[in-house]
LUMTI-297469 format. One record per residue (C-alpha): x, y, z; residue number from 1; residue in one letter. Coordinates in nm, 4 decimals. Example, Ala and Ser with C-alpha at 12.3 -4.5 7.8 and 13.67 -1.06 7.14 Angstrom:
REM residues 2
[[1.2300,-0.4500,0.7800],1,"a"] [[1.3670,-0.1060,0.7140],2,"s"] 
//
This chain:
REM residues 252
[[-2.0458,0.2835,0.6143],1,"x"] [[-2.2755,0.1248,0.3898],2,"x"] [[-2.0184,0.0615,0.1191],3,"x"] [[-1.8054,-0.1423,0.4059],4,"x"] [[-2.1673,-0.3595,0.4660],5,"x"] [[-2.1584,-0.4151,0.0991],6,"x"] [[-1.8005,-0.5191,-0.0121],7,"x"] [[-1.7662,-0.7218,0.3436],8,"x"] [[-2.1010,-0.8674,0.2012],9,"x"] [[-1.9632,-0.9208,-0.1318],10,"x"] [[-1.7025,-1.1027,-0.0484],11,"x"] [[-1.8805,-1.3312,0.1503],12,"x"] [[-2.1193,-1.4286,-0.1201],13,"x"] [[-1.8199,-1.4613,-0.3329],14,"x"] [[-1.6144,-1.6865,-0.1315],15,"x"] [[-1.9014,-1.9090,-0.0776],16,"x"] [[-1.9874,-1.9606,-0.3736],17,"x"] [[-1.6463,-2.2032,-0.4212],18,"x"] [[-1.7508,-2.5711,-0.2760],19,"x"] [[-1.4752,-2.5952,-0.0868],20,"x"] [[-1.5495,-2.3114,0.1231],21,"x"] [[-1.9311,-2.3740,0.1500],22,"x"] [[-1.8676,-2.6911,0.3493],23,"x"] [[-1.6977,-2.4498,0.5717],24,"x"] [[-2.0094,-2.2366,0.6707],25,"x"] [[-2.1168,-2.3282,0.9667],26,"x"] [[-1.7882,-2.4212,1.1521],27,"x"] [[-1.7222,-2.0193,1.0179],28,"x"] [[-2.0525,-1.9322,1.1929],29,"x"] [[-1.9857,-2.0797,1.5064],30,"x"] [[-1.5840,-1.9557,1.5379],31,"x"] [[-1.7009,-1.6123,1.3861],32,"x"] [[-1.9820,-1.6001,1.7193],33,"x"] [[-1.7374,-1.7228,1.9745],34,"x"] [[-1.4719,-1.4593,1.8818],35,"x"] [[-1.7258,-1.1804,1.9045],36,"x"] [[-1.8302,-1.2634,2.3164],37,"x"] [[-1.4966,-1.2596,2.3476],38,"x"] [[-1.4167,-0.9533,2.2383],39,"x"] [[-1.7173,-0.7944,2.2808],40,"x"] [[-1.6554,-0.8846,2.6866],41,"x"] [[-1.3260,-0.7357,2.6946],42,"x"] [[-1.3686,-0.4474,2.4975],43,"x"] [[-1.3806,-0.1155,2.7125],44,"x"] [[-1.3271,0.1406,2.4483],45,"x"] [[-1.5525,0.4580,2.3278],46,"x"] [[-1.5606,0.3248,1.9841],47,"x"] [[-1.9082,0.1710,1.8758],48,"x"] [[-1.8905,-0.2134,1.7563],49,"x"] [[-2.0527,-0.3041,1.4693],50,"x"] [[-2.0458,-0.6673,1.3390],51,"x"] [[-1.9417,-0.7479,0.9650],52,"x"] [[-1.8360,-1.0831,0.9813],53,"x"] [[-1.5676,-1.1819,0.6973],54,"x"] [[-1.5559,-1.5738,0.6396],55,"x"] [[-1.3211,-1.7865,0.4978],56,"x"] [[-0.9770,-1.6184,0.6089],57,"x"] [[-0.8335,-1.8335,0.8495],58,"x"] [[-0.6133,-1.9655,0.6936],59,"x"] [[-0.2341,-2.1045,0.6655],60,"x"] [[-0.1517,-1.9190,0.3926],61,"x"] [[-0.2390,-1.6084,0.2384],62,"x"] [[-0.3683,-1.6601,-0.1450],63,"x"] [[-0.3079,-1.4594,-0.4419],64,"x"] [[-0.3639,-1.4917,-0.8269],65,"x"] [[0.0521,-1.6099,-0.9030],66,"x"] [[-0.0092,-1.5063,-1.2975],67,"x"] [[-0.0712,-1.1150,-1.1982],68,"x"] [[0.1769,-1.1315,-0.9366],69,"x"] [[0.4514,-1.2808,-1.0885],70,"x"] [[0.3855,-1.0735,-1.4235],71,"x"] [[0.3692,-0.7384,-1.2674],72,"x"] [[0.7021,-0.8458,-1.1148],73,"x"] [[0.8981,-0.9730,-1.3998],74,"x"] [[0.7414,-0.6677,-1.6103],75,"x"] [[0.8685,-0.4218,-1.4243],76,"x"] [[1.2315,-0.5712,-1.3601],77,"x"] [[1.2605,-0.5605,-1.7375],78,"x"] [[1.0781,-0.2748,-1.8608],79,"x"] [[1.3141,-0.0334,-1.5890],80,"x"] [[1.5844,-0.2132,-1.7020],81,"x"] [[1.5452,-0.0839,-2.0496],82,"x"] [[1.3901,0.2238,-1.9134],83,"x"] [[1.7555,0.3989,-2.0476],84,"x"] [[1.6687,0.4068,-2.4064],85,"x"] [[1.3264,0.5034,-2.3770],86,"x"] [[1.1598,0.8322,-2.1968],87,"x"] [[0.8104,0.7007,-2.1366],88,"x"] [[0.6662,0.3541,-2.1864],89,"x"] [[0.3413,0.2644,-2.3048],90,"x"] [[0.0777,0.0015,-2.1475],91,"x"] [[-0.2395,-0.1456,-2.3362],92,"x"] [[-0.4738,-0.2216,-2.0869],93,"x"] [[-0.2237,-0.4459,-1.8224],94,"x"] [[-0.3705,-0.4462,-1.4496],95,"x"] [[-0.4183,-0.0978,-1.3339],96,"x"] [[-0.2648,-0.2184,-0.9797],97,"x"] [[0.0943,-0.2738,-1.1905],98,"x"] [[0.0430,0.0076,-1.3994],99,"x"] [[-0.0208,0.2390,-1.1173],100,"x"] [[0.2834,0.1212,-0.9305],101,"x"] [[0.4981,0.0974,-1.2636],102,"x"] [[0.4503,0.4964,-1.3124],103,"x"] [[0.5796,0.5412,-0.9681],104,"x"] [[0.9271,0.5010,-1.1468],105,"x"] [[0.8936,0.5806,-1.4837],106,"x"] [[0.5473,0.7725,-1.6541],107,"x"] [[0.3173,0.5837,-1.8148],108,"x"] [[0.1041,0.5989,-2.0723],109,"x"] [[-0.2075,0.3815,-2.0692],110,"x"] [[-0.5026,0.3074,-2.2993],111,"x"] [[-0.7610,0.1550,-2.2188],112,"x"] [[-1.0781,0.0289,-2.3668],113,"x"] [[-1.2504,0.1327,-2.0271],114,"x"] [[-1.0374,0.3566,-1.8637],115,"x"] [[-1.0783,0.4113,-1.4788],116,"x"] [[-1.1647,0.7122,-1.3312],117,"x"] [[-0.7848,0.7258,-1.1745],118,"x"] [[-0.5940,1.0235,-1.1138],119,"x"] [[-0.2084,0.9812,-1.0692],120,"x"] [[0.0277,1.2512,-1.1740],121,"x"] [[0.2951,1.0423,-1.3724],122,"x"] [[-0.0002,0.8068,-1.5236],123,"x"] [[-0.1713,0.9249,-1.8338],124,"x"] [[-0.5119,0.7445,-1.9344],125,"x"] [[-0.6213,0.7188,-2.3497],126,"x"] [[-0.9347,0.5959,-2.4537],127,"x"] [[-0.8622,0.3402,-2.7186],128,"x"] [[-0.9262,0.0152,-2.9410],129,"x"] [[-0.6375,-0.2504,-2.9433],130,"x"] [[-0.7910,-0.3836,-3.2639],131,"x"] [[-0.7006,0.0252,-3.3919],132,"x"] [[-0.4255,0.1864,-3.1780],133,"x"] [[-0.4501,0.5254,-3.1218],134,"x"] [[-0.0678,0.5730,-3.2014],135,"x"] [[0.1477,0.6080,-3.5437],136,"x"] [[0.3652,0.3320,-3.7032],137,"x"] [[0.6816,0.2314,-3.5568],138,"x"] [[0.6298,0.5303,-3.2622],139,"x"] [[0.6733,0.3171,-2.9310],140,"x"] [[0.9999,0.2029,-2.7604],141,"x"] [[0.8863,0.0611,-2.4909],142,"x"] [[0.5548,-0.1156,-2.5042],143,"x"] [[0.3357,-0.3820,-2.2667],144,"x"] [[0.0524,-0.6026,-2.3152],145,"x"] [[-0.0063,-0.8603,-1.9920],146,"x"] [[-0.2996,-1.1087,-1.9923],147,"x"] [[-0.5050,-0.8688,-2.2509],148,"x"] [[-0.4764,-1.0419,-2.5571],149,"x"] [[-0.6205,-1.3749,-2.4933],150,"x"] [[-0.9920,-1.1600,-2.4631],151,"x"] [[-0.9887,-0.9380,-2.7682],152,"x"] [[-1.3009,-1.0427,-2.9980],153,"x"] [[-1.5214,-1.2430,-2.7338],154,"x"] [[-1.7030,-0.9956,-2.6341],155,"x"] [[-1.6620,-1.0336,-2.2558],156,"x"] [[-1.5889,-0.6546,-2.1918],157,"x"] [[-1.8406,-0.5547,-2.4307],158,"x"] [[-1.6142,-0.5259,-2.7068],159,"x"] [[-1.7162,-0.6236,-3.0688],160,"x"] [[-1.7111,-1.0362,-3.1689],161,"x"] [[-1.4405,-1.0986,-3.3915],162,"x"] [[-1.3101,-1.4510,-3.4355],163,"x"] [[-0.9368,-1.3290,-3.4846],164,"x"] [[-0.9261,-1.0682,-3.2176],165,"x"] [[-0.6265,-1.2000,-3.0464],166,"x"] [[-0.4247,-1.2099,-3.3519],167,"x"] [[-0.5473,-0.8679,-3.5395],168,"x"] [[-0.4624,-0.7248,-3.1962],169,"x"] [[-0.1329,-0.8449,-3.2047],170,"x"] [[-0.1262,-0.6888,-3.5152],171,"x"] [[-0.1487,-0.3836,-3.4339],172,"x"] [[0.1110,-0.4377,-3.1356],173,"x"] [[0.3354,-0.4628,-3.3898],174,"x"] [[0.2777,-0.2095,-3.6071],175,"x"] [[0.3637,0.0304,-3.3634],176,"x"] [[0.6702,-0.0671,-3.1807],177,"x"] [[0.9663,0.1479,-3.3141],178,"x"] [[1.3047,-0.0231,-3.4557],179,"x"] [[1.5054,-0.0953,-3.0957],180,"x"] [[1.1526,-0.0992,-2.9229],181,"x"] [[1.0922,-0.3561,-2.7031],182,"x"] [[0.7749,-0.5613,-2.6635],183,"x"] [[0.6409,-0.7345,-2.3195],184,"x"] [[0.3814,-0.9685,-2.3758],185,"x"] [[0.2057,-1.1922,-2.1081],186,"x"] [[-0.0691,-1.4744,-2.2846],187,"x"] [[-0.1815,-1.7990,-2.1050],188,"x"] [[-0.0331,-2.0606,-2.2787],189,"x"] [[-0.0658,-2.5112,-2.2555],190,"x"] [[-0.2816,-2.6987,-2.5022],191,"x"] [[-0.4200,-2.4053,-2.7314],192,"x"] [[-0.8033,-2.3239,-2.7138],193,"x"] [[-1.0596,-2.1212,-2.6682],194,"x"] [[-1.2882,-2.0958,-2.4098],195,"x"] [[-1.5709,-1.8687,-2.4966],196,"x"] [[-1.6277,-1.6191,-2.3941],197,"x"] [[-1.3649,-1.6481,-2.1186],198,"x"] [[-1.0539,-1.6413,-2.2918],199,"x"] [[-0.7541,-1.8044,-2.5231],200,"x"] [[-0.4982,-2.0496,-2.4314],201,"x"] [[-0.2419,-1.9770,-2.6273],202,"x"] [[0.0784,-2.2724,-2.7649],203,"x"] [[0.3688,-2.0708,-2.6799],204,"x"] [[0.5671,-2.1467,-3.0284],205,"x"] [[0.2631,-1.9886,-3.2366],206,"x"] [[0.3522,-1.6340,-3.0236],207,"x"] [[0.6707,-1.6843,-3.1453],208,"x"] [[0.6132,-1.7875,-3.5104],209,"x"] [[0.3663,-1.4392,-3.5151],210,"x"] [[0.6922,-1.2522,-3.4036],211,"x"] [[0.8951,-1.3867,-3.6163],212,"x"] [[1.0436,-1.0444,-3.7728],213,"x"] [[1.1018,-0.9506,-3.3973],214,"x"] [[1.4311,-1.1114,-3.1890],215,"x"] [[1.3191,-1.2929,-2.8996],216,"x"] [[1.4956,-1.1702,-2.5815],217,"x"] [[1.3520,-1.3537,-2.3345],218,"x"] [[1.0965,-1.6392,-2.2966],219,"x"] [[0.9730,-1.6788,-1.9341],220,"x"] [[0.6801,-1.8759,-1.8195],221,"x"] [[0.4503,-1.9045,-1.4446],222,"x"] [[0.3760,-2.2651,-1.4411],223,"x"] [[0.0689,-2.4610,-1.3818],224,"x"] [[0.1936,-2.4785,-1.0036],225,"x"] [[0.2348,-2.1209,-0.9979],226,"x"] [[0.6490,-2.1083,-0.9826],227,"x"] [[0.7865,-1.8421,-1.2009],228,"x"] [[1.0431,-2.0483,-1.4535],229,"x"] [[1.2881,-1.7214,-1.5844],230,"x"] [[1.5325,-1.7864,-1.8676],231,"x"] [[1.3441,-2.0798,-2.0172],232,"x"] [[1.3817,-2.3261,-2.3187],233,"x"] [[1.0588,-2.3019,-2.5066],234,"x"] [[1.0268,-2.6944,-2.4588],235,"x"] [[0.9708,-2.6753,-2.0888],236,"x"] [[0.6497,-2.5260,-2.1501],237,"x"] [[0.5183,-2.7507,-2.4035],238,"x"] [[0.3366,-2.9790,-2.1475],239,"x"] [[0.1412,-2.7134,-1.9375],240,"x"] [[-0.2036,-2.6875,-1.9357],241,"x"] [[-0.2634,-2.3454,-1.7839],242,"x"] [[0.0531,-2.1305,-1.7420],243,"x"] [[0.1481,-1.7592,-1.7873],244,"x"] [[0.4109,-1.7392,-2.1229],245,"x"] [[0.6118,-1.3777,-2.0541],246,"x"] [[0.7144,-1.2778,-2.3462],247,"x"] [[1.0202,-1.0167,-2.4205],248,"x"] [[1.0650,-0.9224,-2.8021],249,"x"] [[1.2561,-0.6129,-2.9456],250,"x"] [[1.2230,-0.5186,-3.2825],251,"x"] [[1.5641,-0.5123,-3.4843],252,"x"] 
//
């Protein structure tokens, strides 16, 4: 009960943080009291009533973060897909949510820097590095890296500062995808910079350039307006400022 207090709690704090919502308070206050006479007066039930008032989630629509959701769904369209020529694919440290649902279909191997305590039968968890991969040269087939690769080297998850993190990890990426193997790669791409510690921004074309040895099979971006764009010219993504390049590469 006391862990329901404290994420209801949480996520209060959280959402009010945001301006927008803050403004919001009291009008949240007042609806949140009137609903609870109500219900409280028609409620006849043997169940006791507790309040934990959640703010903030009336609203039109429901939200969601489109770069995780639209990645974990173009990821897995393509990596079962290809899931013929390879008997188990391999994650580096994707959203455990898409991971967990990916080895549903196919088993997974994950490793992770900080792996969660997460027991799933077809999901196997490895303690690793990114910056030294725990795996032999030219051993994967199928390999994925989404919206990891932009935070290797600025120490936000505790790991070691290095000012070319992002590329010495995609390095490594590429030292161990097998010939045939296939690569999916999510970065946030636009005007290129780096926002310490938060993260990279990534121009789309230098992705490419590093791959150059590998065959692009598929560029794919989520837009600054949060529309997935599927099939796309490189050029359409030149004027972002915040979008989601989804990268497909197989080695040849």
């Amino acid at each position: 009960m006391n862990r329901i207090f404290l994420s209801g709690t949480l996520k209060n704090i959280q959402a009010s943080v945001d301006p927008r919502n803050l403004i919001k308070l009291p009008h949240e206050l007042i609806s949140f009291r009137k609903s609870w006479r109500v219900y409280k007066k028609g409620y006849s039930g043997s169940y006791p009533i507790k309040i934990l008032p959640i703010l903030y989630e009336e609203t039109q629509k429901s939200t969601f973060d489109p770069h995780y959701v639209l990645q974990a769904y173009w990821a897995t369209q393509r990596i079962i897909n290809n899931h013929a020529s390879f008997p188990i694919h391999v994650d580096i440290s994707s959203n455990l949510s898409f991971i967990v649902q990916l080895s549903a279909i196919i088993p997974v191997i994950q490793m992770e820097f900080r792996p969660p305590a997460i027991r799933v039968s077809s999901l196997y968890k490895i303690s690793g590095n990114i910056l030294r991969l725990p795996f032999a040269d030219k051993s994967i087939q199928s390999l994925s890296c989404l919206h990891v690769i932009e935070h290797i080297g600025l120490g936000r998850y505790g790991d070691p500062l290095d000012v070319s993190g992002s590329w010495k990890a995609l390095a490594e990426t590429k030292r161990v995808i097998s010939k045939n193997g296939n690569f999916f790669l999510s970065v946030p791409i636009g005007r290129p910079n780096i926002f310490f510690n938060a993260g990279c921004v990534f121009d789309a074309k230098d992705i490419i350039e590093f791959f150059q040895e590998f065959k692009l099979v598929e560029f794919s971006f989520v837009d600054d307006s949060g529309c997935l764009i599927e099939f796309a010219d490189i050029k359409s993504a030149q004027y972002m400022k915040y979008a989601l390049g989804l990268f497909h590469f197989k080695l040849i």
